[in-house]
N, C-alpha and C positions, 0 to 999 in steps of 0.2 A: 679221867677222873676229874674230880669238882676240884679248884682250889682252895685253902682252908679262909673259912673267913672270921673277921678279929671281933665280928659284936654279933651280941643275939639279936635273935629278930625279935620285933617291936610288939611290948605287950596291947596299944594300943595301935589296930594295924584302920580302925575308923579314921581316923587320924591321919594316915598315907594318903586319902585321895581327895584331901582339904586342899591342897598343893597340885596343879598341875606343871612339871616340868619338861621343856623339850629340849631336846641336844639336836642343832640347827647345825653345828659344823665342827669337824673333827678334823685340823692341820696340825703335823703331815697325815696322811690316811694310814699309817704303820707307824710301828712303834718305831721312833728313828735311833739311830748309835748315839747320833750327840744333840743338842739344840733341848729345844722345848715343845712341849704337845697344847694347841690353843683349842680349845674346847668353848664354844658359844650358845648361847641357846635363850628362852625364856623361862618365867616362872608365871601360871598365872592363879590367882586365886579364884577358887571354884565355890568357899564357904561363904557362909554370912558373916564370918568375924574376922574382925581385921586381926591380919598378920605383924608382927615387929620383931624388928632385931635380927633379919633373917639372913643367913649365910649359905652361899654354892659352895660344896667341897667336891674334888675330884678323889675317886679312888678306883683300883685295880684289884684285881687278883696276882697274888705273887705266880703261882706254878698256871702253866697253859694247858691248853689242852690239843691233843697232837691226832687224833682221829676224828673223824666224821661221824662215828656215834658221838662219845664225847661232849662236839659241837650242838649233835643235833637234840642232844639231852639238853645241854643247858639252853636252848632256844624255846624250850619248851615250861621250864622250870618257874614256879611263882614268882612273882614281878615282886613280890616282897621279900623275897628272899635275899638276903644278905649276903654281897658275892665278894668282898675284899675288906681293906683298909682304908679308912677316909687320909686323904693328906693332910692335918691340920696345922703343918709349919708355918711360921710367918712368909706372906705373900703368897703361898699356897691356894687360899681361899678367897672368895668374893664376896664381899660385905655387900648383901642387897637392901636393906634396911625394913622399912615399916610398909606393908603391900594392900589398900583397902579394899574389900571385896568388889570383884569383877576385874581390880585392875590386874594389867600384866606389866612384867619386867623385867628386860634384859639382865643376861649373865655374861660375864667370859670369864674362863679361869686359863692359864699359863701354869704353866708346873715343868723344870727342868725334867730330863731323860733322868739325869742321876737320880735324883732324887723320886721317882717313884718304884715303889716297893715290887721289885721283879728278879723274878730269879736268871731271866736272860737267856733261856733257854727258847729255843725256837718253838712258835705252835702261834696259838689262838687265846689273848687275852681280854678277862671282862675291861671293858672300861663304863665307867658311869658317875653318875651326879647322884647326890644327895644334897638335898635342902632346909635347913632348919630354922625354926625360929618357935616363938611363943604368941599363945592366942589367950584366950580367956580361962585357959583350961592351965593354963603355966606351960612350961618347957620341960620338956625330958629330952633323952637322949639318940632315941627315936627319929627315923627320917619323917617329916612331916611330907616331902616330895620328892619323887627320884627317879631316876632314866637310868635306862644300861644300852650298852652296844659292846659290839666285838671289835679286837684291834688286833692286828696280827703283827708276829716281832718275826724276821727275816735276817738270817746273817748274809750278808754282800756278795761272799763267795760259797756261799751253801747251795743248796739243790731250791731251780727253777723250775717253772712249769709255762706250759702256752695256755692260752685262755682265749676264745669265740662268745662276744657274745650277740644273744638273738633276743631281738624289741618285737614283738607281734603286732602291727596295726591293723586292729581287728574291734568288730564290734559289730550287736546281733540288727540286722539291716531288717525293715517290715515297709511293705508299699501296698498301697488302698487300692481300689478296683480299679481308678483313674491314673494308676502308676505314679502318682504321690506317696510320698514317705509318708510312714504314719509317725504322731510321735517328732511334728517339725520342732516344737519347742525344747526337747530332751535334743535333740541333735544341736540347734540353736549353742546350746548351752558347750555341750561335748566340744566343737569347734572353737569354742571364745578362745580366748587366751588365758583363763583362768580353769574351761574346761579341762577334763581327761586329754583328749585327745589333744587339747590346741597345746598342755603343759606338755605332752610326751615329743610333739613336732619342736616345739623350742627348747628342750631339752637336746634332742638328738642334734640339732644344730650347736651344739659345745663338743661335739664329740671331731676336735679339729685332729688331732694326731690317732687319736683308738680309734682301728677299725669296727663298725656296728654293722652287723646282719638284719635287714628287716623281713620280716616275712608282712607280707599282706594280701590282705582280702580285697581286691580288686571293687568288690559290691559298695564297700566305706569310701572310696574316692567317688564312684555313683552317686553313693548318697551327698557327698560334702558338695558334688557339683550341682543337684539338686538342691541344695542350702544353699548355696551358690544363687542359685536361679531364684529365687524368694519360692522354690517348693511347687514347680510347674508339674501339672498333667500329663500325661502322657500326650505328644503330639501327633497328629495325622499331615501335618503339614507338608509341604513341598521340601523335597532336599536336596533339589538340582539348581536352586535361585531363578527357577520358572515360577509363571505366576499361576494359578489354579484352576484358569479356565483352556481347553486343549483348541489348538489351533482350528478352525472351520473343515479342514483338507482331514482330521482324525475322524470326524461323526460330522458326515451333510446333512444330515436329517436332526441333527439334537438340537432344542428349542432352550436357552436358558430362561429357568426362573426364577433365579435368587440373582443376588451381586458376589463376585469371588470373595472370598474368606480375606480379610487382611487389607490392612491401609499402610503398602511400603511408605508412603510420609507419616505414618503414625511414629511420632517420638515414643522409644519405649521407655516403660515404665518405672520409676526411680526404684533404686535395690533398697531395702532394708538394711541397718546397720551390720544383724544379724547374717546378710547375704553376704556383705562386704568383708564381716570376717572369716565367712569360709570362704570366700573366694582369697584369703590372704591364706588362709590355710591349706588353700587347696597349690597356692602359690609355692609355697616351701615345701611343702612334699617333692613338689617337681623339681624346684631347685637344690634341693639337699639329695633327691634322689643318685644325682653324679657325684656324692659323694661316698654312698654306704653301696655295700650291695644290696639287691632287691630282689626277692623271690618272690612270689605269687600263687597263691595257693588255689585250687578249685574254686570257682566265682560263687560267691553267696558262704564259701566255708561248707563245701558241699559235706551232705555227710556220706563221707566214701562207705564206711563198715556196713551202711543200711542201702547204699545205692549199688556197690557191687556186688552187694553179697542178694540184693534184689534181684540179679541177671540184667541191671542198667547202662551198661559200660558207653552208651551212647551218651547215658547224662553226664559221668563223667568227662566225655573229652568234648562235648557242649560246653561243659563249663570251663575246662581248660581253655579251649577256644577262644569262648568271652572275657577270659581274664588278660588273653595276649590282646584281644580287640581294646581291651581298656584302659591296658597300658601303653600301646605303639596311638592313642587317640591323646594321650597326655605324654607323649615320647619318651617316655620312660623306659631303659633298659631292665629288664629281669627278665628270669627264669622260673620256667614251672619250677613246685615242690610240693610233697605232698606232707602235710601236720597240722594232725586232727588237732584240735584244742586240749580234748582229753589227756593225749599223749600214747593210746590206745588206739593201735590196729590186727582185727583179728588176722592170723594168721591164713585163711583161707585168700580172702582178696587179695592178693601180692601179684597172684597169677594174672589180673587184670591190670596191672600196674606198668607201665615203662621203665624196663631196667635204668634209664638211662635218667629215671627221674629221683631225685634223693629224697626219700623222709626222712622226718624230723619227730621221732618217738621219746617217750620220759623213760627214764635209767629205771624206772617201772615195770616198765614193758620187756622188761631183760637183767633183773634181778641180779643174777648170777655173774651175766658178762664183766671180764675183767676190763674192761675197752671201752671207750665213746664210743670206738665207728665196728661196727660189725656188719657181715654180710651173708644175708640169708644163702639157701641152697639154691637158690632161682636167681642171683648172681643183683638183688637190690642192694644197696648199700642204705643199711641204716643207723641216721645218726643218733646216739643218747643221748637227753638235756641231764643236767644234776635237776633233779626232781627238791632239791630242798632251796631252790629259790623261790616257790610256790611257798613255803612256810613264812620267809619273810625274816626282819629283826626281830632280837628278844624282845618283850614287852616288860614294863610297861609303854614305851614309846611304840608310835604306831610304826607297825612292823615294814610296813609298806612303803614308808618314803623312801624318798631318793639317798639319802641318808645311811638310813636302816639297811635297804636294800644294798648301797655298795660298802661295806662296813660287813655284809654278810658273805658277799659275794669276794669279797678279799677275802675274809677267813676262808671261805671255801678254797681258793685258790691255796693259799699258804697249808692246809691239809692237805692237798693234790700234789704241791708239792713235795712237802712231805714224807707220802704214802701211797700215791696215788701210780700206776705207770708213765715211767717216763716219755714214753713215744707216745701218748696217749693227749689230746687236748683238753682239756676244762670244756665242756661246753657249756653253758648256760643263758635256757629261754627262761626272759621277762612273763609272768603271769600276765595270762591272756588279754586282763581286764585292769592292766597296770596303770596307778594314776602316781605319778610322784610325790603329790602334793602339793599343798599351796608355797612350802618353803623350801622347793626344790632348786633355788637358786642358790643360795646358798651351800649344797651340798657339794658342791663343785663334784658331780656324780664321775664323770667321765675319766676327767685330769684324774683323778684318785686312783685311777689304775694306771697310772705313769710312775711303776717303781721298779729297780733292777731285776729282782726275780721274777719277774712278768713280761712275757709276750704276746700281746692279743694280736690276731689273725682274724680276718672275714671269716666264716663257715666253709667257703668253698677252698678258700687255702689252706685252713687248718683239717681239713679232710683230706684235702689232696698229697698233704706232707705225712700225714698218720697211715698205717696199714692196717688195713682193717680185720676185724676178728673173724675166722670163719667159724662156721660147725664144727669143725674140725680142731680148730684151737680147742686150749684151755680153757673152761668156765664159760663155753657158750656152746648150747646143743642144739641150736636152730630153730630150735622152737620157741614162739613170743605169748611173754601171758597176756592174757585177754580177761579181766574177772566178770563174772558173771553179771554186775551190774550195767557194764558196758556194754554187754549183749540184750537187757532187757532195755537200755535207753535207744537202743537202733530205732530208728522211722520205720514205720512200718510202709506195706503196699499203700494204705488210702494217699500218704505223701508224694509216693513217687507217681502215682496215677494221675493225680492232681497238677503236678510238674508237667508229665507227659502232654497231658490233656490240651495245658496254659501252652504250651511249647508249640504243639502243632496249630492250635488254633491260631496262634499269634502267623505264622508261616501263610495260612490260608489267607490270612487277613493281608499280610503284607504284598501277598500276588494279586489282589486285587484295586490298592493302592496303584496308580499313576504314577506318580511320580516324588515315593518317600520310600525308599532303602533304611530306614532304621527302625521301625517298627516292628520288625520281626526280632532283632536285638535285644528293643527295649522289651520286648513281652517275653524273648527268653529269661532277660535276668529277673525279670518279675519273677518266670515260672521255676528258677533254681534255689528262689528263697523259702517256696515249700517245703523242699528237701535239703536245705540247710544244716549244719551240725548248731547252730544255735535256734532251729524249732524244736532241741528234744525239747524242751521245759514246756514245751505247749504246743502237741503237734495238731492236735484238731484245731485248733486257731490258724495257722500256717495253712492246714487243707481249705479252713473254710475263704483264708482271703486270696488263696491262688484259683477255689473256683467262682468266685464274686467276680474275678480279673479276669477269664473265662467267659462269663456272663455277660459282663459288659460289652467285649469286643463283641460277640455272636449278636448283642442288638444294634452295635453299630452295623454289622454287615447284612441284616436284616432292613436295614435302610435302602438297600438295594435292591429292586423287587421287578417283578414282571407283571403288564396288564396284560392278560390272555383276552379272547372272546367268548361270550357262555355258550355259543354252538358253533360247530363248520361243519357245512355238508359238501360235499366231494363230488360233483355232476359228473367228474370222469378220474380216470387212474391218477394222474400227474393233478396236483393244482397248488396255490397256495394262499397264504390269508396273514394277517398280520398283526403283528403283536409291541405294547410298546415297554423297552427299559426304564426304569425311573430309579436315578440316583437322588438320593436325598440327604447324602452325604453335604459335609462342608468341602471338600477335597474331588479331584477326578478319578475315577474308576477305571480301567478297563476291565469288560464285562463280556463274556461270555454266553449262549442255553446251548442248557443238555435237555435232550426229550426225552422222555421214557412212555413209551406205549405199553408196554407187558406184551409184545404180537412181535411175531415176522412179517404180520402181514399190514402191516402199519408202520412206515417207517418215516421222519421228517428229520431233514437234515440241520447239520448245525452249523450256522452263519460266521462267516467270520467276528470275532470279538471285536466289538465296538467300546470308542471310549468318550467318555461323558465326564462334563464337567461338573461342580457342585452345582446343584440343583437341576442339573440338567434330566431331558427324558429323548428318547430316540425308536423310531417306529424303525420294524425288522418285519422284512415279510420272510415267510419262513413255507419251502417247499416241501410238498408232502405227495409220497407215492404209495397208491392203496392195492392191495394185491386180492381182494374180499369187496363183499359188501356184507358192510353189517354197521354195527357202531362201536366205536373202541373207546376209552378215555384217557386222556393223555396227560403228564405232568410236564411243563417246563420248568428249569432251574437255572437260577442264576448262576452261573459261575467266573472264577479269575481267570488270570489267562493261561493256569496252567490247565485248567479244564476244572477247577476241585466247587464242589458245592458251593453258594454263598448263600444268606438270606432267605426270602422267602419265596416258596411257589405259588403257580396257578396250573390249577386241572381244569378241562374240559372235554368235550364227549366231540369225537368226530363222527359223523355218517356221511359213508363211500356207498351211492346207489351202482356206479356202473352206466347208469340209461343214454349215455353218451352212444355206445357201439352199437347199443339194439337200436335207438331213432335214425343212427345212418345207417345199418343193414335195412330196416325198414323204406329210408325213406330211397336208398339205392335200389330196392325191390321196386319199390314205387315207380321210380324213373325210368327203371327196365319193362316194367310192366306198359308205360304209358307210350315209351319208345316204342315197342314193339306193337299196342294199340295204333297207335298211327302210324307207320310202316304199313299195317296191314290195309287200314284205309285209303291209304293213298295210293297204292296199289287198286283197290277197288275201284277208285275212280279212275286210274286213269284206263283199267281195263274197260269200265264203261263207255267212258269217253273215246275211245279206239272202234268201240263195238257200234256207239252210236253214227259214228265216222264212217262208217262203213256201212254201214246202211243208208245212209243219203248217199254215198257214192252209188248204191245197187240201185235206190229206186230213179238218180236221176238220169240213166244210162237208158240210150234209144233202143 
């Protein structure tokens, strides 16, 4: 229930947001037994009329509130709503004085334990500021500016609870045809030190005694290393520290006609400020990483619900794959996990799942269950987040600071403990898209969970210590909600086809590269950001720039091509004739031809794969055996060295006469015939020549 509170609410409520107030820091973070509560913050004027005479008061709610409805009522409740008693004793309050429009101004107020108004009862108390002063309009009694937050009162030796929590570094990754991020200036920014992402790395860096769980998206350190790099292209270049023309003894025959790609005494190119801060970013992740644990989700934030329930199971552990690739390339220790953003998994895909892999689902997803950790029939364990750190602090203050957020995340704790089960952990995941804020230093977020009725644990410990709920328990029938709008925001087939597509082409491409082993990599994570859980919001966008990336490779390996001859004619069975490769690549090839006749009776073999350097071309004589005479026409095709298609062809028409076997049966005819003509002549004569002999012997006889 509400606490009662001592003034009505304000007949001029115009009036409230004349005043902007923030509550910057809240010591100690619980309501403590003895000492003082220091409460800090600004006040800034937002009207045109100067403010005077203006006073910060602190005040509370006497009675708490001891349930998670309760709580999650008053987080919700009108920010003008009046939730206690102001302190107005002497030294109680803070004289701010006279505030001109636009300007801002510090507060602190101190107010002993005793002295504020509390019934001392354990639970979850309002704490908040009120600001008053007089404008043009006069004074009333009225908050002219006000904040609220939660403070939880704990007695020393009362019921504790353990508490896990989980930071998501995540954030929706996009890359151009040329494997450039799209969107460098929004990242630029995300990285700075004032960014989302650069505040949430220097944040976790305070987290010296609490243990923090990170989950991350493996594609966001891609990306930072790309911001990193001042936002380079995808490369073809060499990645054995060869240089890009191939030794003479690879292709005798290939003629260079460019210069190799690259000037090794080229000074490279100075970084951007903007480089130099992700690369400080990209710095502390790795450094802090041996501090937290570190999980790793599907590369890109695949969307598992629309990819396994597509029959993809291959994309899936693709991207598992790339995300170990991407974390042992920056030495980072983690482990797979699967958690969707949503917090939503249907129930069908589990079956594609590795028991041995833990998700991470919203108390959503399992309503009923009395447990964090539960475990399906199919023997997964899965974890439940409290789904009400996604709501944030009460407003008026922005819900989302670091502040707000651990002020909410205490009460939650202190309700858990509570009311919550004892064997059970607190767990709670950070909003996917979590920014601190810009006055997140002062919130002192982390140390604020350093109080006796609290134990935070990693995730992995605090699952390993808890027993998990079965089917078979209490309050958990096995079966996981899934609401229907989560089944209508699935990727459809054009995404994951699109993936597939980018995935194998990239593979083709990379077999016929020489000498660069990453481009099949770099063109998988390209082709997993199609089917991403951050393209539902815009999945035709996603299909159209995975097949752009697609497009492009197909015309670089289209640079790779075959001069055929426009005729061959075949004077006998066996012959050959010859044909020349031409790489017009910046990089070396090795190149492959398939022939395709459409005949049995036509066949030309295929040469060993030759390899050429940038600009290189290479003459192949190529043997052909005809089994016919007639004409056939024939395709040759480039290919890698695993044999797979490249580029483009050339057709040509052969004609096989045969007239080889009939001119030597003929002219072998010939030679028998002429043999045997003269044989018979010679014969002739010499029978004459005998005959004639013989008659001069008869006549010269006496």
């Amino acid at each position: 229930m509400f606490a009662p509170v001592a003034i009505t609410a304000p007949a001029m409520a115009a009036n409230t947001a004349a005043l902007e107030v923030s509550i910057d820091s809240i010591s100690p973070s619980v309501i403590p037994e003895r000492g003082a509560i220091r409460v800090t913050g600004q006040v800034t004027n937002n009207s045109e009329d100067e403010w005077i005479d203006l006073n910060a008061y602190l005040l509370t709610s006497a009675e708490p509130f001891t349930t998670a409805e309760d709580l999650d009522a008053a987080a919700e409740t009108d920010p003008t709503l009046e939730i206690g008693s102001r302190l107005t004793g002497a030294g109680q309050y803070a004289e701010i004085g006279d505030l001109a429009p636009g300007a801002i101004v510090n507060y602190a107020l101190s107010v002993a334990r005793k002295d504020l108004q509390l019934s001392g009862a354990p639970g979850v108390y309002w704490l908040g500021v009120h600001v008053l002063g007089a404008n043009d309009d006069g004074r009333d009694s009225a908050a002219d500016g006000r904040a609220r937050s939660f403070m939880p009162l704990m007695d020393r030796n009362g019921p504790d609870t353990t508490m896990s929590l989980v930071v998501p570094i995540k954030n929706p990754v996009r890359r151009i045809a040329d494997g450039s991020l799209k969107n460098l200036p929004g990242w630029q920014e995300l990285l700075s030190s004032e960014g989302r992402l650069g505040r949430l790395m220097q944040l976790s860096g305070t987290a010296i005694d609490i243990p923090v769980t990170w989950v991350v998206d493996p594609a966001v350190l891609d990306a930072a290393t790309s911001v990193a790099g001042d936002n380079p292209a995808m490369s073809i270049a060499p990645t054995d520290g060869q240089g890009t023309t191939p030794a003479p003894s690879e292709s005798p025959s290939a003629t260079p006609t460019d210069e190799p790609s690259g000037d090794p005494e080229q000074e490279p190119p100075e970084l951007s400020e903007e480089a130099l801060a992700a690369a400080t970013w990209l710095d502390l992740f790795v450094r802090q990483s041996d501090q937290h644990t570190v999980l790793s989700a599907p590369y890109g934030d695949l969307d598992l619900a629309g990819v396994l329930r597509g029959d993809s199971k291959d994309l899936y552990e693709r991207a598992t794959d790339l995300s170990t690739l991407t974390m042992e390339r920056l030495a980072v220790d983690a482990s797979p996990v699967v958690a969707p953003p949503s917090g939503y998994l249907p129930n069908a895909v589990f079956a594609e799942l590795d028991p041995q892999t833990p998700v991470i689902l919203s108390d959503m997803a399992a309503p009923d269950a009395d447990a964090s950790l539960i475990e399906n029939d199919l023997g997964h364990q899965i974890v439940l987040s409290d789904s009400t750190a996604d709501d944030g602090g009460p407003g008026p203050t922005p819900p989302f600071d670091a502040l707000a957020m651990r002020q909410r995340i205490l009460s939650e704790a202190a309700i858990h403990a509570l009311s919550g089960p004892q064997d059970q952990p607190l767990v709670v995941s950070m909003p996917q898209d979590w920014d601190p804020g810009v006055e997140w230093r002062f919130a002192q977020f982390f140390s604020g969970f350093d109080v006796p009725w609290l134990r935070t644990l990693d995730l992995p410990t605090a699952t390993a210590v808890a027993d998990p709920l079965t089917p078979t328990g209490t309050g958990y029938d096995g079966t996981l909600a899934y609401p229907r709008a989560e089944r209508r925001a699935e990727l459809s087939l054009a995404n994951l086809l699109a993936t597939e597509e980018l995935r194998e082409t990239g593979s083709v491409f990379a077999n016929l590269l020489t000498r660069n082993d990453t481009v099949d990599e770099d063109l998988a994570r390209s082709a997993m950001l199609a089917s991403s859980y951050q393209a539902r919001t815009h999945p035709h966008a996603a299909v159209v720039r995975a097949r752009a990336t697609t497009a492009s490779v197909r015309s670089l390996m289209e640079q790779v091509s075959i001069d055929g001859p426009a005729f061959v004619t075949m004077s006998s069975e066996e012959g050959t004739f010859a044909v020349t490769i031409i790489n017009e690549l910046s990089e070396a090839v090795t190149v492959g031809i398939e022939a395709q006749t459409g005949t049995d009776e036509l066949v030309i073999g295929s040469p060993e794969p030759v390899t050429l350097g940038a600009g290189q071309r290479a003459t192949v004589r190529l043997k052909a055996t005809s089994l016919n005479i007639g004409v056939n026409s024939v395709t040759l095709m480039a290919t890698n060295s695993d044999g797979q298609p490249v580029g483009s062809a050339t057709t040509f028409n052969v004609r096989s006469s045969q007239v080889g076997l009939v001119i030597w049966v003929i002219m072998g005819l010939g030679a028998a015939v002429l043999f045997t003509a003269s044989g018979i002549r010679i014969v002739r004569r010499i029978r004459a020549r005998n005959a004639a002999h013989h008659q001069v012997i008869e006549e010269s006889a006496p």
